[in-house]
LOGU-501038 format. One line per field, with one value per atom (N, C-alpha, C): residue number from 1; residue in one letter; atom name; x, z, y. Coordinates in Angstrom, 1 decimal. Layout:
% LOGU-501038
num c(NUM_...)
residu c(A_...)
atome c(CA_...)
px c(X_...)
pz c(Z_...)
py c(Y_...)
This chain:
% LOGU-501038
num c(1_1_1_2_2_2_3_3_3_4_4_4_5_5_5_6_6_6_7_7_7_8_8_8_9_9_9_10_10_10_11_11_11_12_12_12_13_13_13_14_14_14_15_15_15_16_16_16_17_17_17_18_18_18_19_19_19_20_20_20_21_21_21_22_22_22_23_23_23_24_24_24_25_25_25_26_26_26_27_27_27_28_28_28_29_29_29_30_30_30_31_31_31_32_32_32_33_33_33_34_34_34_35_35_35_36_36_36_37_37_37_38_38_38_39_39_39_40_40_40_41_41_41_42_42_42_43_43_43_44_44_44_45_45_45_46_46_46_47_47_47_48_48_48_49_49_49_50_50_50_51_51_51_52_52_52_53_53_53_54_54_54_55_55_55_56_56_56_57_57_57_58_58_58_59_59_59_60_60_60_61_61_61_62_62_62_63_63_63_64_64_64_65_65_65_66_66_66_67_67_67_68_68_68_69_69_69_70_70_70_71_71_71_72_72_72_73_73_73_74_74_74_75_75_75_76_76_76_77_77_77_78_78_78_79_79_79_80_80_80_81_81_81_82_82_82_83_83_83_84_84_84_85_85_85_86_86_86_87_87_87_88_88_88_89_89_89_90_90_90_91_91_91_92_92_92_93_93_93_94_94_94_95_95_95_96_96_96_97_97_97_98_98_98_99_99_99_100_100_100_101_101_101_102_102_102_103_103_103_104_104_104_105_105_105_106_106_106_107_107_107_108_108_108_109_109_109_110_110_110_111_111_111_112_112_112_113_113_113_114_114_114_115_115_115_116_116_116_117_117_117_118_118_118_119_119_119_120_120_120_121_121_121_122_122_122_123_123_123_124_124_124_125_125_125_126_126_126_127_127_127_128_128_128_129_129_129_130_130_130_131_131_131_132_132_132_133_133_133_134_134_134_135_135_135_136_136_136_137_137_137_138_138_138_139_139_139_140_140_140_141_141_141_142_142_142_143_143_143_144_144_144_145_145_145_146_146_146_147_147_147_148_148_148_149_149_149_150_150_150_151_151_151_152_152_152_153_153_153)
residu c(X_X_X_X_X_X_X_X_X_X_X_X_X_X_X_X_X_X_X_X_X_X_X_X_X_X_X_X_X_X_X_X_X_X_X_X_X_X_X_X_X_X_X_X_X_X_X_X_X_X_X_X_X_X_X_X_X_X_X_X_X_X_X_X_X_X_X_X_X_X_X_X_X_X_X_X_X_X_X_X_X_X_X_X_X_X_X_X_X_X_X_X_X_X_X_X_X_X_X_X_X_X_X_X_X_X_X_X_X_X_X_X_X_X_X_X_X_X_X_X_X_X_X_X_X_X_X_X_X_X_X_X_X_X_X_X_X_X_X_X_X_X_X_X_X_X_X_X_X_X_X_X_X_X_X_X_X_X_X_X_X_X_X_X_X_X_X_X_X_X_X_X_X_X_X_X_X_X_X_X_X_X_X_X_X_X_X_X_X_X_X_X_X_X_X_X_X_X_X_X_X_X_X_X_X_X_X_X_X_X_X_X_X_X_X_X_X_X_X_X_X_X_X_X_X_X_X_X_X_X_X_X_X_X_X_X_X_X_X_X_X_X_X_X_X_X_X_X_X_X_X_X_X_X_X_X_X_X_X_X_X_X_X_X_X_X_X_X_X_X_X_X_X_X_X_X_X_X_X_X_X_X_X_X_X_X_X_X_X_X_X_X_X_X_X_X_X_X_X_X_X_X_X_X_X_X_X_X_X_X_X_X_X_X_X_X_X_X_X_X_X_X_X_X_X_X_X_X_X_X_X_X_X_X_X_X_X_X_X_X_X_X_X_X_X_X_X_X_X_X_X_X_X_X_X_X_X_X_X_X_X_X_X_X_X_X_X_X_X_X_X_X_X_X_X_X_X_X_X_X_X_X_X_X_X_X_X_X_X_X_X_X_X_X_X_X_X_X_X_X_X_X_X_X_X_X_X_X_X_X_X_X_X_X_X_X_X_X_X_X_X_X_X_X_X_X_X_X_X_X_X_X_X_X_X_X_X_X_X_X_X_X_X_X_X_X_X_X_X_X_X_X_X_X_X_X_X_X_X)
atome c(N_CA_C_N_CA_C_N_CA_C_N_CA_C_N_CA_C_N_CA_C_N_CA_C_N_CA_C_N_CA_C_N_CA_C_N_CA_C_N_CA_C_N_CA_C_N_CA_C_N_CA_C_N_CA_C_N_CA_C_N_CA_C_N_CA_C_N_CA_C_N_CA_C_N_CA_C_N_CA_C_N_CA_C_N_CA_C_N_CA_C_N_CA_C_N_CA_C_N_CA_C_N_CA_C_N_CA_C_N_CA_C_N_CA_C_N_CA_C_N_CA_C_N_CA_C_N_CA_C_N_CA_C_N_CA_C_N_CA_C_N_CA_C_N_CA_C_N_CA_C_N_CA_C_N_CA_C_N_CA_C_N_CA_C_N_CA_C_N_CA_C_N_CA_C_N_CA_C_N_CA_C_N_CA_C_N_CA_C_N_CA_C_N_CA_C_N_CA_C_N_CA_C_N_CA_C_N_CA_C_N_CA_C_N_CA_C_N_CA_C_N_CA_C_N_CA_C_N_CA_C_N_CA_C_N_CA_C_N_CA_C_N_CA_C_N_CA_C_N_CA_C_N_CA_C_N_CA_C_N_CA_C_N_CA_C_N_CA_C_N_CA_C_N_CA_C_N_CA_C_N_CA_C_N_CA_C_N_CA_C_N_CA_C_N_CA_C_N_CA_C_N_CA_C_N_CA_C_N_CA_C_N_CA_C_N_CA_C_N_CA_C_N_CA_C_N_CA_C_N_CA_C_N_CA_C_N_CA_C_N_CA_C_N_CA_C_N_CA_C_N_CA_C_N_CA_C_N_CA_C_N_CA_C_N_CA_C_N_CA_C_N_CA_C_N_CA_C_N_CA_C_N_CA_C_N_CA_C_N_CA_C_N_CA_C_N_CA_C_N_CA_C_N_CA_C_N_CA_C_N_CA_C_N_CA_C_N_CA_C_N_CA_C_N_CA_C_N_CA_C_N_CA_C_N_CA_C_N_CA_C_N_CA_C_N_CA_C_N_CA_C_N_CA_C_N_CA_C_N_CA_C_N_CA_C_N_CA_C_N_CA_C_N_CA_C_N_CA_C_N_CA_C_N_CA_C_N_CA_C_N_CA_C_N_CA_C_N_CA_C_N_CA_C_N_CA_C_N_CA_C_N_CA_C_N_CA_C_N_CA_C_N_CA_C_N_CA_C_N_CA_C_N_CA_C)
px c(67.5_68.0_68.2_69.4_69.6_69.2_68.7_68.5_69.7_70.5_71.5_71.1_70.4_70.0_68.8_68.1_66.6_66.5_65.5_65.2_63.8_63.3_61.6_61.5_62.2_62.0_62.2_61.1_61.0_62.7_63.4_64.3_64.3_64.1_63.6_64.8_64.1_65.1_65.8_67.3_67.2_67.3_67.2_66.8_68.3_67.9_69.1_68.6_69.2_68.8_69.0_68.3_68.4_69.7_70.7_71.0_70.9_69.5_69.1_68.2_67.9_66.8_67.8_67.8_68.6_68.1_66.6_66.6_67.4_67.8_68.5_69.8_70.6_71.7_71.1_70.4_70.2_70.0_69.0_69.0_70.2_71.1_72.2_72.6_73.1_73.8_73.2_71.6_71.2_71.3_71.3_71.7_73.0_73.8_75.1_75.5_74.8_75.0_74.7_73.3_72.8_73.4_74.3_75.3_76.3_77.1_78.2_77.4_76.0_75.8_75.8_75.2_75.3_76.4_77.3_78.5_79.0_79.1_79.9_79.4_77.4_76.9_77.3_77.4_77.8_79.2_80.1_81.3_81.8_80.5_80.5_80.1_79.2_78.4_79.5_80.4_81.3_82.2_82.8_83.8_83.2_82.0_81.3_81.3_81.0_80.6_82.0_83.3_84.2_85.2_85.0_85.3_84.6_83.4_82.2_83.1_83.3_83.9_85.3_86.1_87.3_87.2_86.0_85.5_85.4_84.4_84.2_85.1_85.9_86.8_87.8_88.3_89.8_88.9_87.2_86.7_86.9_86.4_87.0_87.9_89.1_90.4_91.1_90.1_90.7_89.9_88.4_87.8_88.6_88.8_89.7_90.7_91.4_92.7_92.6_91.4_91.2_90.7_90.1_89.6_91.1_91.8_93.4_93.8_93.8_94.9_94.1_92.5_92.0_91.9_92.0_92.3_93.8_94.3_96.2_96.1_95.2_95.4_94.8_93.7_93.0_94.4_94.8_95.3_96.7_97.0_98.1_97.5_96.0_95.6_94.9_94.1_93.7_94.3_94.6_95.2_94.4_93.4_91.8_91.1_91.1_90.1_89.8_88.2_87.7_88.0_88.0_87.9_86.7_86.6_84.8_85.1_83.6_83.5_82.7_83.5_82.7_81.7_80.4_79.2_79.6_78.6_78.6_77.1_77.0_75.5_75.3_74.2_73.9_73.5_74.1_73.9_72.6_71.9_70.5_69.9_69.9_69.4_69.7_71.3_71.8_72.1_72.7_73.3_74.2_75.5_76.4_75.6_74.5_74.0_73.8_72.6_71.6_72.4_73.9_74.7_75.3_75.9_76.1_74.7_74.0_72.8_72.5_72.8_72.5_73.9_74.8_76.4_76.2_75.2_75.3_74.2_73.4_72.6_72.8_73.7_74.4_75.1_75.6_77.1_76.2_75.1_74.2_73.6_73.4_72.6_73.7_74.9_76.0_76.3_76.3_76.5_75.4_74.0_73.1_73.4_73.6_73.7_74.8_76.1_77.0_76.8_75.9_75.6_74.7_73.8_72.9_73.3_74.6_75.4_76.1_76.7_77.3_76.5_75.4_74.9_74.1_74.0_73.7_74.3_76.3_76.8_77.1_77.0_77.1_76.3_74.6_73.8_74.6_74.2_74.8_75.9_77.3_78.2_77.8_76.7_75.9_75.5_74.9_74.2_74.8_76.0_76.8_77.8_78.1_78.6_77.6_76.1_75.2_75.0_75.7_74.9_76.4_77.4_78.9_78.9_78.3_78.2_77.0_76.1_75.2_75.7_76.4_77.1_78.5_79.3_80.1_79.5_78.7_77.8_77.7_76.7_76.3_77.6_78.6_79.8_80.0_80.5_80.8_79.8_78.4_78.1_78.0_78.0_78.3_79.6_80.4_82.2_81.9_81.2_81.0_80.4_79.4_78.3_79.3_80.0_80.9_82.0_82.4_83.2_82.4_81.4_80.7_80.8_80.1_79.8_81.4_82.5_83.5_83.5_83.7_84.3_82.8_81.8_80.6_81.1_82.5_82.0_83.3)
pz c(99.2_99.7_101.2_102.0_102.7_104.2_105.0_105.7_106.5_106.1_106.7_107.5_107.8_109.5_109.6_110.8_111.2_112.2_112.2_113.0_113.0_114.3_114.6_113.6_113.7_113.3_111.5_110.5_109.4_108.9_108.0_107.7_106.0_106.1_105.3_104.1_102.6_101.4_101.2_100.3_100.3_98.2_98.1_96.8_95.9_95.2_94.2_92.9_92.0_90.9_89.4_89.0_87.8_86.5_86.3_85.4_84.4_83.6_82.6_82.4_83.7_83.3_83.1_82.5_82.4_82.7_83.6_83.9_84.9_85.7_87.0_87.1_86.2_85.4_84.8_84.2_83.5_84.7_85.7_87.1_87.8_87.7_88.6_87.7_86.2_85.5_85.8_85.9_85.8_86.9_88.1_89.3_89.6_88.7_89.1_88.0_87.1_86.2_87.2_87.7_88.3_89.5_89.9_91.5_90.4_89.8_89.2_88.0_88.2_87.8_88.9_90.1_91.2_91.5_92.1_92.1_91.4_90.2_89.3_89.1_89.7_89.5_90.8_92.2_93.3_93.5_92.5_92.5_91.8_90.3_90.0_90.5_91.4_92.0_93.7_94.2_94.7_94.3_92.8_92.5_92.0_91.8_90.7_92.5_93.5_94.7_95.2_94.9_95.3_95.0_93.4_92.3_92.6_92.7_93.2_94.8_95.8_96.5_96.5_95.7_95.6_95.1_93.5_93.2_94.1_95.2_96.2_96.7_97.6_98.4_97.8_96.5_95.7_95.6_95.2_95.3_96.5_97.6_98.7_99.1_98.7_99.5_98.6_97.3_96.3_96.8_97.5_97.9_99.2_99.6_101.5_100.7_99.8_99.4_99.2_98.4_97.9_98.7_99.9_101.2_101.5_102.1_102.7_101.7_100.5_99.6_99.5_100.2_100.4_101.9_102.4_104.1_103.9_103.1_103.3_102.6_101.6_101.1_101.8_102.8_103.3_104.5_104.7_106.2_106.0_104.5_104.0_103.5_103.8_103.3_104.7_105.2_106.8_107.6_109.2_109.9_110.4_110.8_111.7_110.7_110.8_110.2_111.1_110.7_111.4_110.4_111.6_110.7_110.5_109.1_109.2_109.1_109.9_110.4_109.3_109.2_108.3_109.1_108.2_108.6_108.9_110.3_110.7_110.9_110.3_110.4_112.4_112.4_114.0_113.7_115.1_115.1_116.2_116.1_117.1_116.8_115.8_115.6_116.0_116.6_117.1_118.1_118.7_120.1_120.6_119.4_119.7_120.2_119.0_118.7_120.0_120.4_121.9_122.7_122.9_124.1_124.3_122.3_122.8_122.9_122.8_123.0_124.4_125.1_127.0_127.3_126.8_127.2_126.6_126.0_125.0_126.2_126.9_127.1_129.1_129.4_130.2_130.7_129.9_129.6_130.0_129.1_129.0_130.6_130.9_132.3_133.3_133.1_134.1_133.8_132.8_131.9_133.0_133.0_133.1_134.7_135.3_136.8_137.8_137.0_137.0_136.8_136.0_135.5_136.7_136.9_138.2_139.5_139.5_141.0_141.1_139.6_139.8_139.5_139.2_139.5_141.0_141.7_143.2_144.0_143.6_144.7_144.2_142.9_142.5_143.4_143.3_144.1_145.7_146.3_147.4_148.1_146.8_146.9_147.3_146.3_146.3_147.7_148.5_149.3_150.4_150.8_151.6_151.6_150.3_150.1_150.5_150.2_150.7_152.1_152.7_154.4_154.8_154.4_155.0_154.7_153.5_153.5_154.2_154.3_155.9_157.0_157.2_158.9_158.6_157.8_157.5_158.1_157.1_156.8_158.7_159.0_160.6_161.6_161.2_162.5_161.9_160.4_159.9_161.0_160.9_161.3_162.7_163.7_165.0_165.0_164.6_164.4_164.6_163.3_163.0_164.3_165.1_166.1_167.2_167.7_169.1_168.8_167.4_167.3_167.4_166.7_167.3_168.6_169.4_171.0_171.6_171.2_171.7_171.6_170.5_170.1_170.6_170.9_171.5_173.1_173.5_175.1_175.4)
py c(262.9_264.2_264.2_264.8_264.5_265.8_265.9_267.1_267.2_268.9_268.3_269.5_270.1_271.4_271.4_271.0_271.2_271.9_273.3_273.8_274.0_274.6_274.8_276.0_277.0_278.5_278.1_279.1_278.6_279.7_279.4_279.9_280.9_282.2_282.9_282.2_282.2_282.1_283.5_283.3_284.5_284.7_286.0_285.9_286.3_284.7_284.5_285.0_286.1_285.8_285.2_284.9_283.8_284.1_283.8_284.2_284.5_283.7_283.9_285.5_285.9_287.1_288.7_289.2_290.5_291.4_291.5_292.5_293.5_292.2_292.3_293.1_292.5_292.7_294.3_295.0_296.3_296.9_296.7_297.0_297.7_297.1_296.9_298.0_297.8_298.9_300.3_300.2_301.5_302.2_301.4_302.0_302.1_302.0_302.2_303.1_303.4_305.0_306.3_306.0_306.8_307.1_306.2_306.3_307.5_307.1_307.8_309.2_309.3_310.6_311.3_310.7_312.0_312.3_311.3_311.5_312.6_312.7_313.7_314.8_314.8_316.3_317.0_316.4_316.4_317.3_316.3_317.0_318.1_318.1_319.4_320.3_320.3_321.2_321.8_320.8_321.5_322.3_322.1_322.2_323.8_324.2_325.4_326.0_325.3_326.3_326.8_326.0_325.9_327.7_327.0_328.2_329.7_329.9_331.2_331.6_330.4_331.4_331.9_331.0_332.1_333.3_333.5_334.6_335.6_335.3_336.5_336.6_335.5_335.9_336.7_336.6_337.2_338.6_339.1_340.0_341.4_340.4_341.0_341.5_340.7_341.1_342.2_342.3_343.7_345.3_344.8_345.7_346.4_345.4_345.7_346.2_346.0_346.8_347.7_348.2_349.5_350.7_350.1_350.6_351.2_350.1_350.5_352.0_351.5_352.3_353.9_353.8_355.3_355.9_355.2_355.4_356.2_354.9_355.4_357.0_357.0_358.5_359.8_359.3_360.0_360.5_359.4_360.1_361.1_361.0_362.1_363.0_363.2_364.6_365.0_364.0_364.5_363.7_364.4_363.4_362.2_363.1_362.7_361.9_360.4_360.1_358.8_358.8_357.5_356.2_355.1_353.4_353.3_352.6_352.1_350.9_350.5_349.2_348.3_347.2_346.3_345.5_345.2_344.7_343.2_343.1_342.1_341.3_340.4_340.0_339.7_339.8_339.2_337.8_337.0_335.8_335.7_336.5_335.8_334.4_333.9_333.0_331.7_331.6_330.8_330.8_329.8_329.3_330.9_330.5_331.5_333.2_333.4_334.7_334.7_334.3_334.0_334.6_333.7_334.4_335.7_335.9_336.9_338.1_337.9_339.0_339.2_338.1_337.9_338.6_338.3_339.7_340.8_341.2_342.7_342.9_342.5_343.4_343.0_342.4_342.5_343.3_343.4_344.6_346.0_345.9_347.5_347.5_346.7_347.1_347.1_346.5_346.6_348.2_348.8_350.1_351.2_350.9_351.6_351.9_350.5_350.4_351.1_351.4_352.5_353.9_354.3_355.7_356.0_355.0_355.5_355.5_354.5_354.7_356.3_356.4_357.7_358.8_358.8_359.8_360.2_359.1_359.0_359.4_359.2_359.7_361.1_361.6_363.1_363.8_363.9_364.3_364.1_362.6_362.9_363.8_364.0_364.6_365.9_366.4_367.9_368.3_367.3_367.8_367.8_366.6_367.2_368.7_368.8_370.2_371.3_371.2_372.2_372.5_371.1_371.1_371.6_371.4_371.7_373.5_373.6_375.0_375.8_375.3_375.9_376.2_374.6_375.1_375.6_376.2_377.6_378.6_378.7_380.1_380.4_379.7_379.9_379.5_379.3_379.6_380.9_381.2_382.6_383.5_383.3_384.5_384.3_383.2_383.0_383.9_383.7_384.3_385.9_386.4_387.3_388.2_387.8_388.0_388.3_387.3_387.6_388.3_388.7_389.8_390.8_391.1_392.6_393.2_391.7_391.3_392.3_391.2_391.6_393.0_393.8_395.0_396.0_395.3_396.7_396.9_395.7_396.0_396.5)
């Protein structure tokens, strides 16, 4: 026998298996039933999740119609009517939610920090009106005074 590669490093065998043993062979079949059951439950299981949401969705778009087709009758018997708002879950839980929670409550203190500006310069407004109407009042009656003055002499 002839060495036809020598190296220092031991060179791992790799595992052939015997033709004669079938387990190997049932092995392979059984794991390759079990590949093409998931497979197929997989695909059933899309195709059942697939089917449920057209359900709801074709469900939906009958409810929104029937919303429209009472709105539309509402507004030929009242003029005045409000939209109702469809529910919206909150996304706090996420990235997106998070942000918008830091703009909702942004918004509210940009909100809060206006109402307080305008109510500051209301007051302010007030009290220049009070002081502009003092010094009236006191020329009025300065006015009033040197007419007397005039008309006693």
């Amino acid at each position: 026998m002839k060495i036809l590669l020598s190296s220092s490093k031991p060179v791992p065998k790799t595992y052939v298996p015997k033709l004669g043993k079938g387990d190997v062979k049932d092995k392979f079949e059984a794991m390759q039933r079990a590949r093409e059951e998931r497979n197929q439950r997989r695909s059933r299981d899309e195709k059942q999740r697939r089917k449920e949401q057209y359900i709801r969705e074709r469900e939906w778009n009958r409810r929104k119609q029937e919303i429209k087709e009472m709105l539309a009758s509402d507004d030929e018997e009242d003029v005045s009517s409000k939209v109702e708002k469809a529910y919206v879950p909150k996304l706090t839980g996420t990235v997106k939610g998070r942000f918008a929670e830091m703009e909702k409550q942004r918004q509210e203190e940009q909100r809060k920090r206006t109402e307080e500006e305008r109510k500051r310069r209301i007051e302010q407004d007030m009290l220049e009106k009070r002081k502009i109407q003092r010094e009236l009042a006191k020329r009025a009656e300065q006015v009033s005074l040197k007419i007397k003055f005039v008309f006693c002499l």
